[in-house]
N, CA, C and O of each residue as an XYZ file, in Angstrom:
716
protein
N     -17.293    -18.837     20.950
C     -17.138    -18.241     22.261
C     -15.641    -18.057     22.521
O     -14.863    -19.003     22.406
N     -15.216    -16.730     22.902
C     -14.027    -16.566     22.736
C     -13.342    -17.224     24.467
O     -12.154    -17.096     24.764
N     -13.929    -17.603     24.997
C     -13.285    -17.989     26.762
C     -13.077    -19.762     25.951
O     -12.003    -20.317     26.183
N     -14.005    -20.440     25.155
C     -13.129    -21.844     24.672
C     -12.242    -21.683     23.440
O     -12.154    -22.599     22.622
N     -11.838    -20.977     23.352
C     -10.924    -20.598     21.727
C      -9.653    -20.370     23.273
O      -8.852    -21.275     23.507
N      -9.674    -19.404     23.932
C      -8.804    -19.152     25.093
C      -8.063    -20.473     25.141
O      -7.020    -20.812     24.581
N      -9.167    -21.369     26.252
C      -8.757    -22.393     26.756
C      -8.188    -23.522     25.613
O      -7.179    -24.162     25.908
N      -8.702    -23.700     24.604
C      -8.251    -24.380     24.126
C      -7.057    -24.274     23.207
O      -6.485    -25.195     22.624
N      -6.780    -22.962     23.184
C      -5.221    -22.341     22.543
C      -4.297    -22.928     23.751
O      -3.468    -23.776     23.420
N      -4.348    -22.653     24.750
C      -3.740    -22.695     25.912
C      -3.468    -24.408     26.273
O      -2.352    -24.918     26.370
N      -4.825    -25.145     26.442
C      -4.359    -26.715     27.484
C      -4.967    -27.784     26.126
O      -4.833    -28.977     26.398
N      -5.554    -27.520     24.836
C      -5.754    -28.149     23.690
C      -7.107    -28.522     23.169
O      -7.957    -28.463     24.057
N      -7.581    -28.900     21.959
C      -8.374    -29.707     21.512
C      -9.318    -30.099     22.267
O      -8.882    -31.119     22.801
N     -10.603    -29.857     22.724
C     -11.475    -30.568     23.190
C     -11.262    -30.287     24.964
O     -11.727    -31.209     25.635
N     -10.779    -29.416     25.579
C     -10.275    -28.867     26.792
C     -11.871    -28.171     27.420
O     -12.601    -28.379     28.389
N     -11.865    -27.713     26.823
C     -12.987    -26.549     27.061
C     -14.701    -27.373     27.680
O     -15.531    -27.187     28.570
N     -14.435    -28.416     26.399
C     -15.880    -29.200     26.949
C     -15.517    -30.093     27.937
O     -16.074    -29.858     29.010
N     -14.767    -31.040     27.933
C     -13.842    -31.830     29.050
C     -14.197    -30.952     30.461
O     -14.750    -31.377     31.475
N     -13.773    -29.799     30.226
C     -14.122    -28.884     31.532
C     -15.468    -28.676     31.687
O     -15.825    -29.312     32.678
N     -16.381    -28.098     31.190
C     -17.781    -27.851     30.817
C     -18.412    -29.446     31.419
O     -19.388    -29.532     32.164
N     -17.689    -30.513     30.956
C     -18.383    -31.787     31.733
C     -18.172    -31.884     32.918
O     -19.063    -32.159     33.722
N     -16.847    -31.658     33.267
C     -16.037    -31.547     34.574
C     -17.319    -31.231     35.640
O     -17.850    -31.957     36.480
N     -17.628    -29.582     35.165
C     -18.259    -29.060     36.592
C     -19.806    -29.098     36.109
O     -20.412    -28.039     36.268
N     -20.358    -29.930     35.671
C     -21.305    -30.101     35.140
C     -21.932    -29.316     34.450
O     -23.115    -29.443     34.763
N     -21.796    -28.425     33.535
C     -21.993    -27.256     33.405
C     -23.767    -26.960     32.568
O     -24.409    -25.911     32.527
N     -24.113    -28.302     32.017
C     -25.385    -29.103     30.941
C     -25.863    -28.251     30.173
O     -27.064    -27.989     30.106
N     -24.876    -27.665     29.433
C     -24.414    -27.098     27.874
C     -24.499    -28.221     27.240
O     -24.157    -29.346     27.605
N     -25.333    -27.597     25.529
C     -25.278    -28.282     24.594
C     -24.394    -28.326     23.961
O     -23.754    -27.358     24.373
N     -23.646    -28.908     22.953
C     -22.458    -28.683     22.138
C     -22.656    -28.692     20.904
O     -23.259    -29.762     20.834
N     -22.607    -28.285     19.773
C     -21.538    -26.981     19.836
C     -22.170    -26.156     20.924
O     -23.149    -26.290     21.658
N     -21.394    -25.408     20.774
C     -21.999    -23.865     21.804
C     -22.597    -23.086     20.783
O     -22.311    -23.474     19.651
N     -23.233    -22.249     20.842
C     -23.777    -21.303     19.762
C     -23.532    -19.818     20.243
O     -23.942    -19.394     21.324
N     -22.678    -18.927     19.142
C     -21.960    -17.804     19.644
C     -22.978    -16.358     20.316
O     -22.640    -15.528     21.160
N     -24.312    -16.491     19.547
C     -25.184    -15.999     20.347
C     -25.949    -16.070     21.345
O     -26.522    -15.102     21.847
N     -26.032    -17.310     21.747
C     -26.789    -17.525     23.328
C     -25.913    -17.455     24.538
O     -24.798    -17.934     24.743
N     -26.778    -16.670     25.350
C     -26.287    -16.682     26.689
C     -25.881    -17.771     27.366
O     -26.454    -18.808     27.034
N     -25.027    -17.860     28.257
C     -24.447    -19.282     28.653
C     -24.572    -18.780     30.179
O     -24.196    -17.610     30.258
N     -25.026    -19.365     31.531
C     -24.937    -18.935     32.712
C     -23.461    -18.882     33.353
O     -22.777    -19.905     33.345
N     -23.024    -17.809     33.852
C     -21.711    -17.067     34.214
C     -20.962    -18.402     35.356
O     -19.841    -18.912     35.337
N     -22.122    -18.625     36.251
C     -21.359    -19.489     37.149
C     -20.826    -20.981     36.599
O     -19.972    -21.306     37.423
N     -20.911    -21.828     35.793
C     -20.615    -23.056     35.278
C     -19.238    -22.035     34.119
O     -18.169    -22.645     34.092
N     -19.233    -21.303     33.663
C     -18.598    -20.497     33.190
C     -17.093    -20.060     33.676
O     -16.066    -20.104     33.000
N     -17.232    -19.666     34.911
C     -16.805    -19.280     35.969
C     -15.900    -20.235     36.395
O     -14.830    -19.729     36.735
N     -15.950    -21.393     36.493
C     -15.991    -22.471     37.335
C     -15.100    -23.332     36.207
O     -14.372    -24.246     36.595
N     -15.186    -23.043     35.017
C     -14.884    -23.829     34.032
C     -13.146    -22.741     33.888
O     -12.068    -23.267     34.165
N     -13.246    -21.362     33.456
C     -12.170    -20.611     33.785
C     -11.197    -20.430     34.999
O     -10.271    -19.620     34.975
N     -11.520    -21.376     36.230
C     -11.020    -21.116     37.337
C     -10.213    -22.836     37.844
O      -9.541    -23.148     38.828
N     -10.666    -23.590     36.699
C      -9.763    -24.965     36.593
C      -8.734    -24.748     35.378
O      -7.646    -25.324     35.376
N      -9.170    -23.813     34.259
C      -8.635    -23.819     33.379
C      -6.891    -22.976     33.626
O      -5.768    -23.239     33.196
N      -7.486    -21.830     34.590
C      -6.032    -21.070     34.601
C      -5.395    -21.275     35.699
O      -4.283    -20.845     36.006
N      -6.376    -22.196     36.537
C      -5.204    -23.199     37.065
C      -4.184    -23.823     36.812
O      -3.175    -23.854     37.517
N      -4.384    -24.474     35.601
C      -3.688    -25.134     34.862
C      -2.545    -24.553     34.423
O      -1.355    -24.762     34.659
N      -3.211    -23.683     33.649
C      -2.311    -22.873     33.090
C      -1.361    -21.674     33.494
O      -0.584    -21.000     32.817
N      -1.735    -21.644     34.996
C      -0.964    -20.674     35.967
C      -1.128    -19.154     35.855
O      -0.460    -18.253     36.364
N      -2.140    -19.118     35.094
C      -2.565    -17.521     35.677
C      -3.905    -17.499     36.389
O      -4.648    -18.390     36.800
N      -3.964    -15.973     36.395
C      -5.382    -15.737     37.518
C      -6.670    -15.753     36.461
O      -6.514    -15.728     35.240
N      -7.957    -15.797     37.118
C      -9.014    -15.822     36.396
C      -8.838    -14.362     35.667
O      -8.749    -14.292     34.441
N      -8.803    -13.430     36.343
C      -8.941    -11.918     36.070
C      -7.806    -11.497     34.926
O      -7.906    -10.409     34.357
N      -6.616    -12.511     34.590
C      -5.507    -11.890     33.820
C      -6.170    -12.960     32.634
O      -6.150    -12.416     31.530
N      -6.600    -13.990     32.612
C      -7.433    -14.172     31.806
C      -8.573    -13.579     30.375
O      -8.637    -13.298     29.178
N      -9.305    -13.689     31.663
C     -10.587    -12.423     31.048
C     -10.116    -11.148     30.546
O     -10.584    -10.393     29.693
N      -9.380    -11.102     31.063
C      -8.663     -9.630     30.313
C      -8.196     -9.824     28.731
O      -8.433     -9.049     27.804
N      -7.460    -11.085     28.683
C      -7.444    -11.023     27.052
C      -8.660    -11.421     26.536
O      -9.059    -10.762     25.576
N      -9.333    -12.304     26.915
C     -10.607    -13.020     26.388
C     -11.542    -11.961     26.144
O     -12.305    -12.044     25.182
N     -11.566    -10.737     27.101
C     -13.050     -9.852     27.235
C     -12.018     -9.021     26.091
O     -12.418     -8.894     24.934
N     -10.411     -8.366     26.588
C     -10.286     -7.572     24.658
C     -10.687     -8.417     23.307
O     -11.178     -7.903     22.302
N     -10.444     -9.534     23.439
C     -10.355    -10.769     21.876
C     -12.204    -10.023     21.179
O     -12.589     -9.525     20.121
N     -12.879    -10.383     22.616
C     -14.251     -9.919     22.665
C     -14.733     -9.016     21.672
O     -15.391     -9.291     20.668
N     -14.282     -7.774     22.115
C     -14.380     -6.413     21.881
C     -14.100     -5.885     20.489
O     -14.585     -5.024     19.755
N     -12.792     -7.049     20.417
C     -11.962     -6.234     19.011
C     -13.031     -7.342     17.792
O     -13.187     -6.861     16.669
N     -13.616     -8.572     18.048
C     -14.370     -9.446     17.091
C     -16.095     -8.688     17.420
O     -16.829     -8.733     16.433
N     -16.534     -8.226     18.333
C     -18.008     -7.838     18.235
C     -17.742     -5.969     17.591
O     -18.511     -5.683     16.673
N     -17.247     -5.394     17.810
C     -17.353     -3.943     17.584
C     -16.318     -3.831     16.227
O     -15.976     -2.692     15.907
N     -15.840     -4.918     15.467
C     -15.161     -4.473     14.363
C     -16.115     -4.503     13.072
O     -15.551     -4.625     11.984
N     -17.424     -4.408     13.101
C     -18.171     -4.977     12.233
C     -18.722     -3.801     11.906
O     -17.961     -2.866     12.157
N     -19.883     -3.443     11.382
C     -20.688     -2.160     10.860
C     -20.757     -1.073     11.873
O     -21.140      0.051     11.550
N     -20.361     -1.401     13.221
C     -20.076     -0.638     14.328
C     -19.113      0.302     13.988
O     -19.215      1.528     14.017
N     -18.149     -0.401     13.656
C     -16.881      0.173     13.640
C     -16.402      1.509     13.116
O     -15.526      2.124     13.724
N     -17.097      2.105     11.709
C     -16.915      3.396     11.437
C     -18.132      3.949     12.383
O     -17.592      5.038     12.576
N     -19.137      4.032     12.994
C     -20.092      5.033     13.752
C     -18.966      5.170     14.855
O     -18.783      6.295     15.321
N     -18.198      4.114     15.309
C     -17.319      4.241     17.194
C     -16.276      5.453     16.497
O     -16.281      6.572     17.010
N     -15.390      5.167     15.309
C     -14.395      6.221     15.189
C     -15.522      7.563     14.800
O     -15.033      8.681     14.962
N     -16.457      7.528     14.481
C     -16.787      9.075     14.040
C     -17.515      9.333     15.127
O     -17.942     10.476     14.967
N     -17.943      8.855     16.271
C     -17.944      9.569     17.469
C     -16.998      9.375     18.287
O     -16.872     10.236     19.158
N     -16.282      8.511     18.291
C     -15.275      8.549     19.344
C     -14.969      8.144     20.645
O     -15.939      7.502     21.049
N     -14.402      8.182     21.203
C     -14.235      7.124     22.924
C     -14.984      7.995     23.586
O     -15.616      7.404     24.462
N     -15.231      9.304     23.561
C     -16.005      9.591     24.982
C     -17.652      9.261     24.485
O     -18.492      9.025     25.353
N     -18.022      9.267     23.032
C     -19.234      9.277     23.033
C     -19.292      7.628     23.445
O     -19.726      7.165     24.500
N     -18.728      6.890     22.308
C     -19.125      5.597     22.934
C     -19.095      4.959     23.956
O     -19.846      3.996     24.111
N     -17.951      5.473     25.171
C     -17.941      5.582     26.332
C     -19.540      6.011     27.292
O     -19.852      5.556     28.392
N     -20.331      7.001     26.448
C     -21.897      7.178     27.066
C     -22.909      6.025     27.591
O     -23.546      6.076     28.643
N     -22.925      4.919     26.590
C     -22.735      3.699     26.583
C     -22.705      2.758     27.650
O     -23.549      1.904     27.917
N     -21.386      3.073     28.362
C     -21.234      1.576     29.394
C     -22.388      0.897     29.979
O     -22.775     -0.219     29.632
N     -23.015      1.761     31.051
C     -24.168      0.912     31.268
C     -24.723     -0.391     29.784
O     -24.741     -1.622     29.753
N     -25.053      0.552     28.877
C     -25.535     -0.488     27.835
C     -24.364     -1.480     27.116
O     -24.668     -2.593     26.687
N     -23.368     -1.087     27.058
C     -22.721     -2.397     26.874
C     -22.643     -3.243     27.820
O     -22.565     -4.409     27.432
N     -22.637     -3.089     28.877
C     -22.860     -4.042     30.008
C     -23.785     -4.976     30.039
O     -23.586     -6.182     30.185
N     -24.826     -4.424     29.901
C     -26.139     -5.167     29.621
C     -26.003     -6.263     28.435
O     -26.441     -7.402     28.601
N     -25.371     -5.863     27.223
C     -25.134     -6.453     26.459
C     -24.529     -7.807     26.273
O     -24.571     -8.470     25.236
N     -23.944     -8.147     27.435
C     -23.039     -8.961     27.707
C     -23.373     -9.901     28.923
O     -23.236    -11.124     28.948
N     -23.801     -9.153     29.842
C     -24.148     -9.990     31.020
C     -25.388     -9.663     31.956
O     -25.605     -8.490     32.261
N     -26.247    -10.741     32.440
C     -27.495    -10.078     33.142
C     -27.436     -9.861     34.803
O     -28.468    -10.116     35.424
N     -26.235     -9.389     35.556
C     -25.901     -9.167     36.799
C     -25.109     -7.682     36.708
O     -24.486     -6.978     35.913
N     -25.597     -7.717     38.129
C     -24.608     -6.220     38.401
C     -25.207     -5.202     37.552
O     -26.173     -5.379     36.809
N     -24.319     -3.723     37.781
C     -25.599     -2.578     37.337
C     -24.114     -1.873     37.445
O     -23.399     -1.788     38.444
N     -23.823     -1.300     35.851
C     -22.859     -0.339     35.431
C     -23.249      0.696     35.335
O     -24.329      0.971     34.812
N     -22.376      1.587     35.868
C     -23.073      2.931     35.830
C     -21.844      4.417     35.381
O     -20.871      4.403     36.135
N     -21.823      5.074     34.784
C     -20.893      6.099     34.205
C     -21.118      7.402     35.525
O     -22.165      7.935     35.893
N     -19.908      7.587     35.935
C     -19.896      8.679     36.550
C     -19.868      9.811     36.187
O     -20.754     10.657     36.063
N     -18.256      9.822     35.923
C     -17.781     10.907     35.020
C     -17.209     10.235     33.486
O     -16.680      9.138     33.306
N     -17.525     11.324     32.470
C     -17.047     11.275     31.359
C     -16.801     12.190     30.619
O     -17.740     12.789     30.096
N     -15.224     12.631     30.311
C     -14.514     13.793     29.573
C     -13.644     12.886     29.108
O     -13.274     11.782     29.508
N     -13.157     14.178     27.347
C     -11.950     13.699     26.960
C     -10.886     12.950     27.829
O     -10.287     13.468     28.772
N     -10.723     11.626     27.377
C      -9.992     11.375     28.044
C      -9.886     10.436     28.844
O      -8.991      9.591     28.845
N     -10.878     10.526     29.651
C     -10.911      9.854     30.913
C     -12.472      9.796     31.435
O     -13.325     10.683     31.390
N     -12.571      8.296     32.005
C     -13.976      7.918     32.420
C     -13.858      7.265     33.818
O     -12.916      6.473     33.829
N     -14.422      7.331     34.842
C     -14.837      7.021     35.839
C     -16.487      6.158     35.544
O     -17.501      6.574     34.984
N     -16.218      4.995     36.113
C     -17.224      3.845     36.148
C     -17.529      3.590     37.148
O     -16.659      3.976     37.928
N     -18.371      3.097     37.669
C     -18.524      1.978     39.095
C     -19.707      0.650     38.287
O     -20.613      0.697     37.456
N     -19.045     -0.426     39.103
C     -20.167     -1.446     38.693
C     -20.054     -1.872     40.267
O     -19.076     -1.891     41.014
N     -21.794     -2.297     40.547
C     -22.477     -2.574     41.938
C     -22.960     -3.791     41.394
O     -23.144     -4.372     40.324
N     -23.110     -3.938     42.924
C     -23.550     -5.990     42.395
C     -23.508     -6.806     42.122
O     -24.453     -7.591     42.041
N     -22.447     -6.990     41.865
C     -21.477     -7.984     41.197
C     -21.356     -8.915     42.589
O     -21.178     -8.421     43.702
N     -21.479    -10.307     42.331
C     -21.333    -11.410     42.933
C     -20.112    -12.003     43.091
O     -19.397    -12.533     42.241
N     -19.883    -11.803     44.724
C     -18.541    -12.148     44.810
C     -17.853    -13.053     43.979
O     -16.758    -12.909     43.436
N     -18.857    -14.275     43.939
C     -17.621    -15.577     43.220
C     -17.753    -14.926     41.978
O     -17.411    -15.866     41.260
N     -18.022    -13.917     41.126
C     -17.407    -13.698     39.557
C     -16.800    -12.509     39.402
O     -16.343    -12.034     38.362
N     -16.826    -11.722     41.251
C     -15.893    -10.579     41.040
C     -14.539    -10.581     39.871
O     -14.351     -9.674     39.060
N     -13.724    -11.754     40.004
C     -12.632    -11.612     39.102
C     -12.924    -11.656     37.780
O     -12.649    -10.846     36.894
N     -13.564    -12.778     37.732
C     -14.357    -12.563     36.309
C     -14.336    -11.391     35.333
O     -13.774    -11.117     34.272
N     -15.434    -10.674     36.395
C     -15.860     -8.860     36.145
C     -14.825     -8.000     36.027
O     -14.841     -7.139     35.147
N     -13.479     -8.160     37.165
C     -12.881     -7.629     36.988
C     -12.093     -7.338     35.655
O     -11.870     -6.232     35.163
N     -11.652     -8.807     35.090
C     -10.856     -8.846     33.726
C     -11.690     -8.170     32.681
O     -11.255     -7.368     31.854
N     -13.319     -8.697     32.832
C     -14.278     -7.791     31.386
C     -14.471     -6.353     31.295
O     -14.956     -5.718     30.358
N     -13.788     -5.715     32.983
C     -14.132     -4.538     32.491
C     -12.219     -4.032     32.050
O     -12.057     -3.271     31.095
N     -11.264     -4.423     32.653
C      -9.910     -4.180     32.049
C      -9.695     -4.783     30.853
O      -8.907     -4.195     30.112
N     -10.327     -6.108     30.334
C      -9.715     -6.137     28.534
C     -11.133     -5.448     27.742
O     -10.920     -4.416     27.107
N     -12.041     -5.791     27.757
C     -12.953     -5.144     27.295
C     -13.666     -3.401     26.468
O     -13.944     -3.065     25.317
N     -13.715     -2.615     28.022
C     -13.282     -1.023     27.358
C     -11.911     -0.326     27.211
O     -11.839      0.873     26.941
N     -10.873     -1.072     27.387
C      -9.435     -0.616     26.413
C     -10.089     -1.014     25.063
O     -10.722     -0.313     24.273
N      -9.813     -2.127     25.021
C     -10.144     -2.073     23.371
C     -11.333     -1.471     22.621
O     -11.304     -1.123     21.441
N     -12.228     -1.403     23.325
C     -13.755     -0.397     22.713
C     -13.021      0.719     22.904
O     -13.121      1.385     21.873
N     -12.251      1.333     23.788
C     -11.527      3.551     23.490
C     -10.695      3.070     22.300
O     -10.807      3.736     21.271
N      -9.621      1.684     22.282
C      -8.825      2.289     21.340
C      -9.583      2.199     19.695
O      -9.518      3.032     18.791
N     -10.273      0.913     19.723
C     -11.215      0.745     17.987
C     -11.909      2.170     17.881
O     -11.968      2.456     16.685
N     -12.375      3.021     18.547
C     -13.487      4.151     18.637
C     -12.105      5.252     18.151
O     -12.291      6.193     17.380
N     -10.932      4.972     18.671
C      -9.735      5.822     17.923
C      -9.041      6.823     19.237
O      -8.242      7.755     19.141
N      -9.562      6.342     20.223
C      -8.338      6.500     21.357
C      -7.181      5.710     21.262
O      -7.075      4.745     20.504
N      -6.002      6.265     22.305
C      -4.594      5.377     21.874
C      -4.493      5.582     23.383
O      -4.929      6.450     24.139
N      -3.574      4.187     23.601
C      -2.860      4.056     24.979
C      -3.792      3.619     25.844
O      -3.477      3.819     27.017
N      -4.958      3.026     25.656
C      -5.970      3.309     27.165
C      -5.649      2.233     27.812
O      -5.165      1.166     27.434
N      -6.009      2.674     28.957
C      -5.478      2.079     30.129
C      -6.763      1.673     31.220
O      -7.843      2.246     31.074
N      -6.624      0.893     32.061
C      -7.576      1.046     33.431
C      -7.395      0.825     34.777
O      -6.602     -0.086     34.537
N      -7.407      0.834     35.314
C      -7.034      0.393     36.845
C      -8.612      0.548     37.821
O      -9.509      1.390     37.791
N      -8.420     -0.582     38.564
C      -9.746     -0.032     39.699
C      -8.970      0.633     40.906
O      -7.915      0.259     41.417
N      -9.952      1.966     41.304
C      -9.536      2.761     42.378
C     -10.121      2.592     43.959
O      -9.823      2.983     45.087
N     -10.903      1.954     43.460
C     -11.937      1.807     44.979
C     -13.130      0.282     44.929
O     -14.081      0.106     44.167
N     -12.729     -0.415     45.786
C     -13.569     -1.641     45.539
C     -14.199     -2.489     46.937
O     -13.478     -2.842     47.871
N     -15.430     -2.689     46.881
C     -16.082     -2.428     48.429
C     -17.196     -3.692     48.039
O     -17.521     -4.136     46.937
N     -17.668     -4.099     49.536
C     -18.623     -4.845     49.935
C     -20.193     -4.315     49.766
O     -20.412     -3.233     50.312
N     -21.229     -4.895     49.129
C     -22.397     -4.243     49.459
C     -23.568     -5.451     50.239
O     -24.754     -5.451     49.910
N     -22.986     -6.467     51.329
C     -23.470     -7.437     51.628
C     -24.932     -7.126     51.587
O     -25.325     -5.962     51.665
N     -25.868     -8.295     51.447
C     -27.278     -8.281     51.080
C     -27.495     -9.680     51.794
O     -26.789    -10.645     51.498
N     -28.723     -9.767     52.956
C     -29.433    -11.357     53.101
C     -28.532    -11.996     52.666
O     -28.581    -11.997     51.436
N     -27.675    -12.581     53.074
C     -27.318    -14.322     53.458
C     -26.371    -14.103     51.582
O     -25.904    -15.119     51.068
N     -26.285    -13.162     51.073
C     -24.761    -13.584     50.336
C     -23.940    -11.746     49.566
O     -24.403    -10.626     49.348
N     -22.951    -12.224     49.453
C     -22.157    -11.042     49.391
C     -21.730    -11.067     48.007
O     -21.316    -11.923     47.225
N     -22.032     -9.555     47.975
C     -21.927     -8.601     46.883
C     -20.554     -7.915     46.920
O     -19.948     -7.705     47.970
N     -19.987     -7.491     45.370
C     -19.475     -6.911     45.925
C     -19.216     -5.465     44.495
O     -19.735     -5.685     43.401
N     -18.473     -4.222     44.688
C     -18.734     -2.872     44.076
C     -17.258     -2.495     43.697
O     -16.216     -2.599     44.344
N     -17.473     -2.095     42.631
C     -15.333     -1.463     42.087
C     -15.832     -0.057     41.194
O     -16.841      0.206     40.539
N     -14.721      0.603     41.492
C     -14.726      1.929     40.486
C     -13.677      1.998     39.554
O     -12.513      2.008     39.955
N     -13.865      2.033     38.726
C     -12.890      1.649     37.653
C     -12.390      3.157     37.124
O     -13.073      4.165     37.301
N     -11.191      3.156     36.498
C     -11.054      4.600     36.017
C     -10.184      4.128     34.192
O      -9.550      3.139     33.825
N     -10.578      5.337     33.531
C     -10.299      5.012     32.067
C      -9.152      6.212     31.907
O      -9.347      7.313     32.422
N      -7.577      5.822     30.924
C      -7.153      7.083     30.338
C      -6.789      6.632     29.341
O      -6.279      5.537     29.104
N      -7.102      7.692     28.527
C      -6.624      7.010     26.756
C      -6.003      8.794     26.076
O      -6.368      9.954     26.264
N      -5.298      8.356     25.539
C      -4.866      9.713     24.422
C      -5.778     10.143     23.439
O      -5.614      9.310     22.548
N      -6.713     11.003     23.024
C      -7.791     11.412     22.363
C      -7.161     11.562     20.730
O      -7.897     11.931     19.815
């Protein structure tokens, strides 16, 4: 799991579960790189960690969700992404999303050379930052492996969608990469 390889580059040896006990998180150990792990004990475990270490959750996840990207999509993936390319694999988001996490609902607006417009809805306030970093380290590195250069992201618009007794919340993300 690349969020305890993070932490434990960063505060050392055995950090990661120490934390994982911390907030009770009742993970087995080892971790196993294919099972889902629930976001909030997760969450909670990244938000003591870069405490520590003095950054934000979101500048975090940003390297952790690229580390991600560049170790899951460098594999038999990897020549189909360059021979279609960032906008096709960009078609996608919704389903890489899914791939990764079972909250919130990604959705592709626009998509041209170039440049992609996203929105993700639903997203739960306490892992907004979270979300935020997976979608800024994450699809940079999926445009540039696919054989875009330079990509970039920024969110342009980011809003409340309160629901019964807890709050949601919605970002539009925008993509530019050199084709």
């Amino acid at each position: 799991m690349m969020t305890s390889d993070w932490i434990e580059e960063k505060l050392g040896a055995g950090k990661f579960k120490a934390l994982a006990e911390q907030v009770e998180a009742g993970w087995t150990f080892p971790l196993l790189p294919s099972t889902a792990y629930d976001i909030y004990p997760l969450n909670a475990i990244l938000d003591l960690a870069t405490k520590e270490v003095g950054v934000t959750v979101t500048s975090a996840v940003t390297v952790i969700a690229r580390r991600n990207a560049e170790k899951d999509l460098t594999t038999i993936y990897r020549a189909f992404m360059r021979a279609a390319g960032p906008r096709a694999l960009l078609q996608a988001t919704p389903h890489l999303w899914r791939n990764y996490v079972a909250f919130a609902e990604a959705k592709k607006i626009t998509n041209v050379p170039g440049h992609l417009v996203a929105e993700c809805r639903m997203i739960p306030a306490d892992v907004f930052d979270w979300a935020m970093g997976c979608w800024h380290g994450f699809l940079p590195a999926a445009i540039e492996l696919a054989g875009g250069t330079n990509a970039r992201s920024k969110i342009i618009d980011r809003g409340d969608e309160d629901q019964a007794g807890y709050r949601w919340l919605r970002a539009e993300y925008h993509y530019e990469w050199k084709a």
